[in-house]
Structure formats: structure tokens, C-alpha cells
C-alpha positions as a printed Julia matrix, in Angstrom:
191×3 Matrix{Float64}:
   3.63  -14.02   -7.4
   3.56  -10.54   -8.97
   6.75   -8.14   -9.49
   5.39   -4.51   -8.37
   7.04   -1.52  -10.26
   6.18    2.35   -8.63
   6.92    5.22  -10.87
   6.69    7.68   -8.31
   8.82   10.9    -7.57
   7.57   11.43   -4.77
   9.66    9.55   -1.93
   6.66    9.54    0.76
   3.7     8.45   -1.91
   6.27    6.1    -3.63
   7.08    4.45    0.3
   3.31    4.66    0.96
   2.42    2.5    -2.09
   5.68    0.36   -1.22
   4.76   -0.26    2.45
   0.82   -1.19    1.27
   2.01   -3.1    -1.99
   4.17   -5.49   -0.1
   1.39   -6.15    2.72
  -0.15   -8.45    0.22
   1.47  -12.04    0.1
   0.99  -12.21   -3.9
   3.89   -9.54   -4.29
   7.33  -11.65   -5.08
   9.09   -7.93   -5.07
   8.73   -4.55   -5.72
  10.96   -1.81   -6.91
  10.09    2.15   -6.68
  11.99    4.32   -9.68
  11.53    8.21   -8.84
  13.15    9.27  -12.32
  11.49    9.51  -15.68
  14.11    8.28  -17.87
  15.03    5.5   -15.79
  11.25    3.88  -15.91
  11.97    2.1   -19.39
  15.02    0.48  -18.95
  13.84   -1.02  -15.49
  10.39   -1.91  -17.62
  12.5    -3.84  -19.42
  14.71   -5.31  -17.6
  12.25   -5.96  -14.6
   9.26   -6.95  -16.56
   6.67   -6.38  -14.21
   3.34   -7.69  -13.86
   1.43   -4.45  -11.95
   3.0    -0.99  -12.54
   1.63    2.3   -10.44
   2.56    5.63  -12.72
   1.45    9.16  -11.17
  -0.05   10.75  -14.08
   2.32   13.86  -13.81
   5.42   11.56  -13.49
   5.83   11.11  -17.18
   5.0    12.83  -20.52
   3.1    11.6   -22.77
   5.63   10.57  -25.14
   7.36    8.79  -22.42
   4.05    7.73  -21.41
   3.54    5.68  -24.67
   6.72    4.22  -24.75
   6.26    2.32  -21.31
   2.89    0.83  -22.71
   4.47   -0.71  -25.56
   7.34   -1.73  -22.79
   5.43   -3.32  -20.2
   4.03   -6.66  -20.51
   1.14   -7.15  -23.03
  -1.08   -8.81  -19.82
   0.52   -6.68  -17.16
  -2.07   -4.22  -14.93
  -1.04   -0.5   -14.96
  -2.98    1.46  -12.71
  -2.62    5.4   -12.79
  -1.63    7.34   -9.36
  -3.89   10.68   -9.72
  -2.53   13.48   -6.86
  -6.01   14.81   -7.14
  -9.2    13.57   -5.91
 -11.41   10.67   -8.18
 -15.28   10.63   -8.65
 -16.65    7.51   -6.31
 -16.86    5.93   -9.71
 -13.51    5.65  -10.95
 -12.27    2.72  -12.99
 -10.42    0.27  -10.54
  -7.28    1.24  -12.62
  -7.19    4.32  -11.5
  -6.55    5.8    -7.67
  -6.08    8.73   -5.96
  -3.37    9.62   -3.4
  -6.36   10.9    -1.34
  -7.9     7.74   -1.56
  -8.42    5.92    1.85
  -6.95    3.08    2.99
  -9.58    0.68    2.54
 -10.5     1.74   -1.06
  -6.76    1.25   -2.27
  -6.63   -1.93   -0.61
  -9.22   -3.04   -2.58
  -8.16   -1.25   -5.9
  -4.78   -3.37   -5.48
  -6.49   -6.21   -4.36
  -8.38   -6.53   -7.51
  -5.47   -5.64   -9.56
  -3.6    -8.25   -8.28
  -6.18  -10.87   -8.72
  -6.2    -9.99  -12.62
  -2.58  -10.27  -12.52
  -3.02  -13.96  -11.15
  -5.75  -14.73  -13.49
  -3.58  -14.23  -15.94
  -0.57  -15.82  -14.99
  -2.61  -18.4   -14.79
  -3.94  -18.54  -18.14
  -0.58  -17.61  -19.68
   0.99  -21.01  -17.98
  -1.21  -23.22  -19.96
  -0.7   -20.66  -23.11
   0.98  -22.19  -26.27
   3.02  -20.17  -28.55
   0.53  -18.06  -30.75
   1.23  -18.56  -34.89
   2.98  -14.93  -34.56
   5.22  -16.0   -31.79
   6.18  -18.98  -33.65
   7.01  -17.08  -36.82
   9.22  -15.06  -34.35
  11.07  -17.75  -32.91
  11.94  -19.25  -35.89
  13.62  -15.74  -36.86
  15.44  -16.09  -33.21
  16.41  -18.81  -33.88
  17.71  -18.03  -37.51
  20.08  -15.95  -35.89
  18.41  -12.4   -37.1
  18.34   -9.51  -34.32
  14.97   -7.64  -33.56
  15.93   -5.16  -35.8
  16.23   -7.69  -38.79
  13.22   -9.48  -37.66
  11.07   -6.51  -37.35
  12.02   -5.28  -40.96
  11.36   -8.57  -41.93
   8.15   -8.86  -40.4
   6.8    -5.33  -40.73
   6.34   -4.81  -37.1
   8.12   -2.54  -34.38
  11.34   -3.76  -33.04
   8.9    -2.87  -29.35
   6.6    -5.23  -30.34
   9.68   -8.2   -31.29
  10.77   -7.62  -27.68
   7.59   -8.05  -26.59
   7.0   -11.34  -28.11
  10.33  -12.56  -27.37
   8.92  -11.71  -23.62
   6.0   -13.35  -24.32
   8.32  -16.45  -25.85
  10.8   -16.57  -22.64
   7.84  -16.32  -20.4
   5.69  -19.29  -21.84
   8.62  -21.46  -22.31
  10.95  -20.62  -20.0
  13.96  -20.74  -22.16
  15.86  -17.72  -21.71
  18.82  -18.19  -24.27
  18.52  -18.07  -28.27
  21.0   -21.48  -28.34
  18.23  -22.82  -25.78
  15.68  -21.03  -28.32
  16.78  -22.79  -31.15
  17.37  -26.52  -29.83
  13.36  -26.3   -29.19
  12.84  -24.88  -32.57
  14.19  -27.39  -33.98
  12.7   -29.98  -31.52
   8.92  -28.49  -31.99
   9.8   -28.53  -36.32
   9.39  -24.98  -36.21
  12.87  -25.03  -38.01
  14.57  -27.69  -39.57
  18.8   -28.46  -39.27
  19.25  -27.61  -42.94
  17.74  -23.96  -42.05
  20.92  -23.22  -39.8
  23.99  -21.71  -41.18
């Protein structure tokens, strides 16, 4: 089941894409956000699996941000308000686009997003996301871990995303009592 975000400012294409999106029984929910700044935080908080951005909703830099956001594996497809040549990428579509040829754009979209669900479930933690949860689990915040490990505090979220996800542990307490389970830490490591 795949959680839908539109970042659309336009209330009739945003409820067009809504009313199409949810015809598909893969879609556990979708939610529409029609202002710029608002589109990271509900990135984050929503984590969503297939994201629809018109091209002239956001700028660039704004732009960036919400692919180093969004999901690692999740499917962003890009809403054009102009027309596409017959052979655009699947991850793009046009608001002129018929019916039938968006319903197969999101069709295949969604498939992807299954695929990889799929593969993700039988996923073990990479070395990186190990190395990461034994800093959770340390106690250090993504700040302190990204110094720590030269990498973007963005890209500690994500693989504490990627962590929750695969495990489904959502606390650092919970974190930590598999840490120390899986030897990842040891009890002597806590202070």
C-alpha cells in the first residue's frame, strides 16, 4: 500500500490527480499540499512512497531539498502544465495528458513502488545503516552523528528512515535494546 503526496497549487489539477490516484486499490492514502513551504515538513513527516510535483510549484532550491527529503526508493513523477513529446519518460506527465495515458503512467509508478516495498521487506540493515544505529543508539543527535560521520544531517534522517522502515522500531530506547541484541553495541558502550 503506497502513501500518495500531490504538490499541486492548483485546487482542480491537485483534486484531478486526487480523484484518479485513489481509484487504484494500492493507494493506503493520499494527501494534496498546495503551498511551497509546507511540502518539506509533510515530506517528512508523511514519508511518502509516490510524490506528483508540478514543475512550476517549487524552485529549484526548494526543489532539491525535497529530493534529499523524500524516501531514497520513493517514485517522484513531475506534473508538466504543458504538453509532453509521445516519448516522455513514464516519470513525467502532462496535465493535458489523457486519461488513459496517466492511468498507465501511475499504474507503472505504482508497480515500482510495490517492487520495492517488496524488496525493502526482506532488506537487512546496510554496513552504513548499522554504523548509524549504533550512533542512535549512543545517544548522539543527527547533528552529532553527521559531524561525526561526515555526511549531511538530510542524509542521517534518511537512514534513520531507512532504519525505522526495515525494522520497524520507531523509538531510539526500542533502537538501542536491538543494538544491543544484534551486538551492534555492547552494555559497557552505554553511559
Amino acid at each position: 500500500m503506497a502513501r500518495v503526496l500531490i504538490a499541486e497549487q492548483s485546487h482542480i489539477i491537485g483534486l484531478g490527480l486526487y480523484n484518479l490516484v485513489k481509484s487504484f486499490q494500492e493507494v493506503e492514502s493520499i494527501k494534496i499540499v498546495a503551498h511551497g513551504e509546507d511540502c518539506c515538513k509533510i515530506i517528512e513527516q508523511y514519508e511518502p512512497e509516490l510524490l506528483f510535483v508540478n514543475t512550476t510549484f517549487l524552485k529549484p532550491e526548494m526543489m532539491q531539498k525535497v529530493m534529499d527529503l523524500k524516501k531514497s526508493d520513493a517514485i517522484l513523477l513531475h506534473v508538466f502544465n504543458t504538453s509532453l513529446p509521445l516519448d516522455a519518460p513514464l516519470t513525467q506527465i502532462s496535465i493535458l495528458d489523457s486519461k488513459q495515458n496517466l492511468h498507465q503512467k501511475i499504474e507503472e509508478a505504482l508497480n515500482k513502488v510495490k517492487e520495492s516495498t517488496d524488496e525493502m521487506d526482506t532488506e537487512e540493515l546496510s554496513p552504513r545503516e548499522k554504523a548509524i544505529l549504533k550512533e542512535v543508539a549512543l545517544g548522539l543527535t543527527n547533528k552529532e552523528i553527521a559531524e561525526k560521520t561526515y555526511i549531511s544531517t538530510h542524509t542521517v534522517i534518511s537512514h534513520r528512515k531507512n532504519i525505522t522502515r526495515k525494522l520497524g522500531i520507531k523509538t531510539v530506547s526500542g533502537l538501542t535494546v536491538y543494538a544491543i541484541l544484534n551486538n551492534i553495541i555492547q552494555m559497557d558502550d552505554i553511559s
